[in-house]
C-alpha positions in Angstrom: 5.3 -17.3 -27.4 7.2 -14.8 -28.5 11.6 -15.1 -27.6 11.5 -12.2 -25.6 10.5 -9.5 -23.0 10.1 -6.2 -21.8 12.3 -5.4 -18.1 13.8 -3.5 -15.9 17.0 -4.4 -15.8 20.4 -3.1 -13.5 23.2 -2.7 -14.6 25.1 -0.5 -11.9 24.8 2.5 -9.4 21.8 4.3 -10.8 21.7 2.3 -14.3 18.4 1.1 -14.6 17.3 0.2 -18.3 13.9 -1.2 -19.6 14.9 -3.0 -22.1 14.0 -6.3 -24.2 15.9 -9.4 -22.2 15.0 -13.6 -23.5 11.9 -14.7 -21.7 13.3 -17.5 -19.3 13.8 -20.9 -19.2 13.1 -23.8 -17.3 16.6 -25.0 -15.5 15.6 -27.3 -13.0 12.7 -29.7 -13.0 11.4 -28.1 -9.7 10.9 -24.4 -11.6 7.6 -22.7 -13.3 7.5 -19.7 -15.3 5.1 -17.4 -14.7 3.6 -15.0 -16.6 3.4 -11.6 -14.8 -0.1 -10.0 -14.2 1.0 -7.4 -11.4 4.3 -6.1 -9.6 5.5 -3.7 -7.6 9.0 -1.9 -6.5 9.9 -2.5 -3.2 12.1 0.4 -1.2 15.1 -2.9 -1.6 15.1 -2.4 -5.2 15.2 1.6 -4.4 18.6 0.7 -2.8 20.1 -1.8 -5.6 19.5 0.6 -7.2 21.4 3.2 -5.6 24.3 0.9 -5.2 23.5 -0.6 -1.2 24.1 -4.1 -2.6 27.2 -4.4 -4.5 27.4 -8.1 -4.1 24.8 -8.4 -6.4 27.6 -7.6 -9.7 30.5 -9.3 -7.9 28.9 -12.3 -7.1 28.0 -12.7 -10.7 31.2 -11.8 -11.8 33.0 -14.6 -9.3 30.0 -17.0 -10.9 30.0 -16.1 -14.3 33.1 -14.6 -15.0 30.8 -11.3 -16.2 27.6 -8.7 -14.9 25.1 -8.6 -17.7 22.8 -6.8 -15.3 19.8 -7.9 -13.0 16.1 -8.1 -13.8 14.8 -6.4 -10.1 11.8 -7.2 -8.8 10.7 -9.8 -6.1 7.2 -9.1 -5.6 3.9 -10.2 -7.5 1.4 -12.3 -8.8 1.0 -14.0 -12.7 -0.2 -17.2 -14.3 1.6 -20.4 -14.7 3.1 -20.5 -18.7 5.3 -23.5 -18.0 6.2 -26.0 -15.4 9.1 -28.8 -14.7 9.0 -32.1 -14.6 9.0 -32.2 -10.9 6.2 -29.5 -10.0 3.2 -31.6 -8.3 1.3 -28.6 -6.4 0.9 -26.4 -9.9 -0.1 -26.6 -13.3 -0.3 -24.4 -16.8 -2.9 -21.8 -16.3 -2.6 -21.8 -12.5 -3.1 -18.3 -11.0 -0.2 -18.0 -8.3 1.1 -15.4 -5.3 5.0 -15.2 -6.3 6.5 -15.4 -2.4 10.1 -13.3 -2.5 11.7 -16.6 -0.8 12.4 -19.3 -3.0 12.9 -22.6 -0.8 13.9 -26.3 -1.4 12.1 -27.4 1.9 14.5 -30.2 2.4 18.0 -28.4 3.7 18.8 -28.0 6.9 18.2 -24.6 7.3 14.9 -24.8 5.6 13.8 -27.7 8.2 14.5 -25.1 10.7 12.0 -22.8 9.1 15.1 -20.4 7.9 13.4 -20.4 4.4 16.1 -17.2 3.8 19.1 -18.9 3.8 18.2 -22.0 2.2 21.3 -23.9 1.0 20.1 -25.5 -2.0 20.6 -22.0 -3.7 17.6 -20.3 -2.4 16.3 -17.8 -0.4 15.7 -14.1 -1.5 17.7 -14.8 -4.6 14.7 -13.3 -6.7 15.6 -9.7 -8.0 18.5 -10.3 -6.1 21.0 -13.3 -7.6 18.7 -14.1 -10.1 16.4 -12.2 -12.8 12.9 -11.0 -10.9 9.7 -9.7 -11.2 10.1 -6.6 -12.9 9.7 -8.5 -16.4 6.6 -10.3 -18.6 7.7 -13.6 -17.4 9.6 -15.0 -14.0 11.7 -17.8 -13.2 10.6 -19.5 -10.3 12.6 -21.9 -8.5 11.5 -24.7 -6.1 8.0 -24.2 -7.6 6.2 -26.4 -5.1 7.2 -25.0 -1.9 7.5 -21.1 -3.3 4.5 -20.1 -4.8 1.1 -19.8 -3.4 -2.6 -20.8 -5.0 -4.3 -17.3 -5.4 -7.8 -17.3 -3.9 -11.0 -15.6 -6.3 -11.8 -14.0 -2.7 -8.7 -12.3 -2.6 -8.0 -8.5 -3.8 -5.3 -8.9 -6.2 -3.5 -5.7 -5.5 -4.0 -7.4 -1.9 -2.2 -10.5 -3.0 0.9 -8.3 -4.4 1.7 -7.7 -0.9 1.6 -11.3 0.2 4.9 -11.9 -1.9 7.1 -9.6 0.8 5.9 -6.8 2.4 3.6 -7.9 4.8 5.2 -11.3 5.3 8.6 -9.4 5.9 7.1 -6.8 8.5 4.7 -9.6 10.4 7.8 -11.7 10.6 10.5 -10.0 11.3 8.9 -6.9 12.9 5.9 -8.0 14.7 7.1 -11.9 15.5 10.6 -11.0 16.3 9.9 -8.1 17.9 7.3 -10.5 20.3 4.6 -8.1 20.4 2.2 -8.8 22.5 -1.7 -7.9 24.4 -1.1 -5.2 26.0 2.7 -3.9 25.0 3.1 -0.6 23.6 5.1 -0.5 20.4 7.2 2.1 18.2 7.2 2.3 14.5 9.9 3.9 13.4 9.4 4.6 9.5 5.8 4.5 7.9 6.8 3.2 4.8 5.1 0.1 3.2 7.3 -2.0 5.5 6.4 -0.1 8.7 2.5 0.3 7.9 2.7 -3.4 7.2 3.7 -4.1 10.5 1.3 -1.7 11.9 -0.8 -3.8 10.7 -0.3 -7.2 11.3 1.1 -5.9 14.8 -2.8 -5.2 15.8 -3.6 -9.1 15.4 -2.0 -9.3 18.7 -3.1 -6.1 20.3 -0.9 -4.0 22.1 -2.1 -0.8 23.8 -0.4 1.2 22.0 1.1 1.9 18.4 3.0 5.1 17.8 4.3 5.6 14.5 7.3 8.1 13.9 8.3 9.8 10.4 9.1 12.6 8.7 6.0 12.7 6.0 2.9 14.1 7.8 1.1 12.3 4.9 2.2 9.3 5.7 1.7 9.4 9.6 -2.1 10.9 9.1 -2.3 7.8 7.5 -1.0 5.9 9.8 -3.9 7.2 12.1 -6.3 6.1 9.7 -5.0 2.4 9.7 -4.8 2.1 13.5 -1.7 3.8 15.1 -2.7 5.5 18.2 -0.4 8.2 18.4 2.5 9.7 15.6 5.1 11.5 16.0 6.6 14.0 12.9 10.7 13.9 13.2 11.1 16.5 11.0 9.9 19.0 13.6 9.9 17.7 17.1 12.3 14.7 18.5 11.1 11.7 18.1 13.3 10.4 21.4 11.7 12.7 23.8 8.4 12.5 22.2 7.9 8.9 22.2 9.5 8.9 25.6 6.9 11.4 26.8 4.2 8.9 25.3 5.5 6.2 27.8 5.7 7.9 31.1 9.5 8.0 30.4 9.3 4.3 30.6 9.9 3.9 26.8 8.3 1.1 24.8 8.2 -3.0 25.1 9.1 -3.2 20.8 10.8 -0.8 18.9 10.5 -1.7 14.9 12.9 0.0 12.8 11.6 0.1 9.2 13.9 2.1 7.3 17.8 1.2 7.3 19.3 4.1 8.3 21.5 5.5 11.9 19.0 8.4 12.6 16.6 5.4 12.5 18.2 2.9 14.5 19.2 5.6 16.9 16.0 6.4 17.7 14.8 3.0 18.3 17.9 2.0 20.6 17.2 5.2 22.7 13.0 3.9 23.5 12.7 0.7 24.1 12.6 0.1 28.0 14.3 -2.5 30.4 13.3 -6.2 29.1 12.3 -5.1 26.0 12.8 -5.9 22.0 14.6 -3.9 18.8 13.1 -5.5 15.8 15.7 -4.2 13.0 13.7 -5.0 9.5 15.0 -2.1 7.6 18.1 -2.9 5.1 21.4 -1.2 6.5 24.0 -0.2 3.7 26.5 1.2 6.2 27.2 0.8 10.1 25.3 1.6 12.9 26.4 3.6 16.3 25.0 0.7 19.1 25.2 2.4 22.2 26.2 -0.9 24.2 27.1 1.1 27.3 24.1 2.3 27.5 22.1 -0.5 26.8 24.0 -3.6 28.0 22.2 -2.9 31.6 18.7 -3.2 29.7 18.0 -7.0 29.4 16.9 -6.8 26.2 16.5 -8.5 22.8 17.9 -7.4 19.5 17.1 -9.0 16.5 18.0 -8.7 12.9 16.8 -11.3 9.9 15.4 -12.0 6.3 11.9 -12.9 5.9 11.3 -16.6 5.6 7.7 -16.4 4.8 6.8 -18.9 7.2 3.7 -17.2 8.1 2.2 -16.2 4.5 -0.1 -18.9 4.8 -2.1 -17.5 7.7 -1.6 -14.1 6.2 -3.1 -14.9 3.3 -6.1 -16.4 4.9 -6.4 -13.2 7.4 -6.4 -11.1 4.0 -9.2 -13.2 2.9 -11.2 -12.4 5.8 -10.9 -8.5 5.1 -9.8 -8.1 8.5 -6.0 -6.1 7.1 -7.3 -3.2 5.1 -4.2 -3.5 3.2 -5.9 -1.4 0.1 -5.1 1.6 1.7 -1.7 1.4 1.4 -2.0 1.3 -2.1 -2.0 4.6 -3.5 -0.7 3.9 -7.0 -1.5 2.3 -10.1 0.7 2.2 -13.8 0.9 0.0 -16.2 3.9 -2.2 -17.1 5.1 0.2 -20.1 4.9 3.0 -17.8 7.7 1.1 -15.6 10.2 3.9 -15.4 7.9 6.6 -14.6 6.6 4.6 -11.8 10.1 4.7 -10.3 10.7 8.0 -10.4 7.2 8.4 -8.6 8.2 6.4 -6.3 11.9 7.3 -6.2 10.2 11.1 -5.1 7.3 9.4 -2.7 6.8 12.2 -0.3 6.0 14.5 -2.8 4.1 11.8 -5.0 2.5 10.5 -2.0 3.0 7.7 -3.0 2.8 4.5 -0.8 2.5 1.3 -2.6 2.1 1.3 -6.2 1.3 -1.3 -8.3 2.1 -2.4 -11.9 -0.5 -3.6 -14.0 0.2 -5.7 -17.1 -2.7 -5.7 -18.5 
């Protein structure tokens, strides 16, 4: 095996390189390297990118003393090159679903299912604290307990999504935003993360989904994969309209799947008495939180990192072909074509571009 790699590698506000960087090592008896066969970029890395996460170079300044830049990526699927001493549930050659969580099992917070913030130096470090997917080869910490068996069954562009995306939206939209029979819900934000959850929120089957965004592309595709109504915000108001949906009464879950005010604002302003705000989109600056308004309201607001304690079931749900998740994919490139990928999907609205998916071989 050659001593190194191909990445994509950041190294400040808009510095992104592909560049060589040393294939990785094993550190810990508990980690596998895997050899990439597919990735993705995630909006996330978008906003690294763009500088929302600062902490990412002064952490590893405080750590190390220095920022020699971040492999991104925390999405994909690969084959097992290498394994430590301690891996039991995987061996060389082992095709594997690379979950975005990296776990111990044993802390606290991981015995109370908050895989996220895992105190044995895990959680969503991938792409994030340490070196990612974007590369020929992944370090995977706490091998056992953070990497999936992929099924023959299963589409692999399918299984891409298992490692965040749909995990994320099930979990922290759908689950937190308690959807259920009956309840009318609000999607605001038809990107991967909020079609996702249109998704996986129809396993539990509300009335109604209505979808808000400004891409008409993307909401005539949210039609196609289930939502019952959409609404365009770049030329009506997406307050009155989804109020007008309701009867005025406003909706039982409101998801917010971007990260941005106009998109929290919205949400805060439809969700009726007793209801739930499911915030899954990453925030890089404050919020206005109408609390005078809404303190009256009874309702739930929730916030959180995916713990991807329900990738399991997923995964067998994708197996059944019951979440036609292919139609979110709208991309392919292959892994040398890395940078033009980003900048398709840097410019999605006018790539339409949804999903797209790097191919190494």
């Amino acid at each position: 095996m050659s001593e190194s790699m191909k990445a994509m590698v950041y190294y400040g506000e808009n510095d992104l390189r592909f560049e060589e960087r040393p294939i990785p090592k094993i550190l810990a008896p508990t980690d596998a390297i895997v050899k990439l066969t597919k990735t993705t970029i995630c909006g996330t890395d978008l906003g690294i990118m763009k500088g929302k996460n600062p902490e990412i170079e002064a952490t590893a300044k405080e750590r190390d003393g220095a920022f020699n830049g971040r492999i991104l990526g925390h999405e994909g699927i690969g084959i097992i090159e290498e394994v430590g001493s301690a891996v039991k549930n995987f061996k060389k050659g082992d095709k594997v679903i690379i979950s975005c969580v990296s776990r111990c099992g044993t802390c606290e917070n991981c015995q109370k299912q908050l895989n996220a913030h895992c105190l044995n130096e895990g959680g969503w470090i991938m792409g994030y604290m340490i070196d990612g997917t974007q590369a020929e080869y992944v370090r995977t910490p706490f091998a056992d307990t953070s990497l999936y068996h992929l099924p023959k069954e299963l589409s692999e562009d399918v299984a891409v999504l298992l490692s965040d995306a749909l995990p994320t939206s099930h979990e922290i939209g759908v689950q937190y935003g308690d959807v259920k029979p009956g309840d009318t819900v609000a999607i605001v934000g038809a990107g991967p993360i909020g079609m996702a959850a249109l998704l996986t929120a129809q396993l539990y089957s509300p009335s109604k989904i209505i979808v808000a965004d400004t891409d008409q592309n993307r909401l005539e595709m949210a039609l196609e994969m289930g939502a019952t109504d959409v609404v365009n915000s770049a030329t009506e108001d997406p307050i009155e309209k989804i109020l007008s949906l309701t009867d005025g009464r406003g909706v039982d879950c409101a998801i917010e799947a971007v990260g941005i005010p106009a998109t929290w604002d919205v949400c805060q302003h439809v969700v009726k008495e007793g209801g739930n705000i499911a915030n899954v989109g990453v925030h890089g600056q404050p919020v206005s939180f109408a609390l005078e308004k809404l303190w009256i309201k009874n309702l739930k607001i929730t916030t959180g990192l995916v713990n991807a304690n329900t990738t399991d079931m997923l995964l067998k749900t994708c197996c059944s072909g019951k979440l036609p998740l292919e139609k979110m994919i709208t991309h392919h490139f292959k892994f040398d074509d890395l940078e033009h990928a980003y900048k398709v999907f840097k410019n999605a609205a006018d790539e339409k571009a949804m999903k797209v998916i790097i191919d190494y071989q």
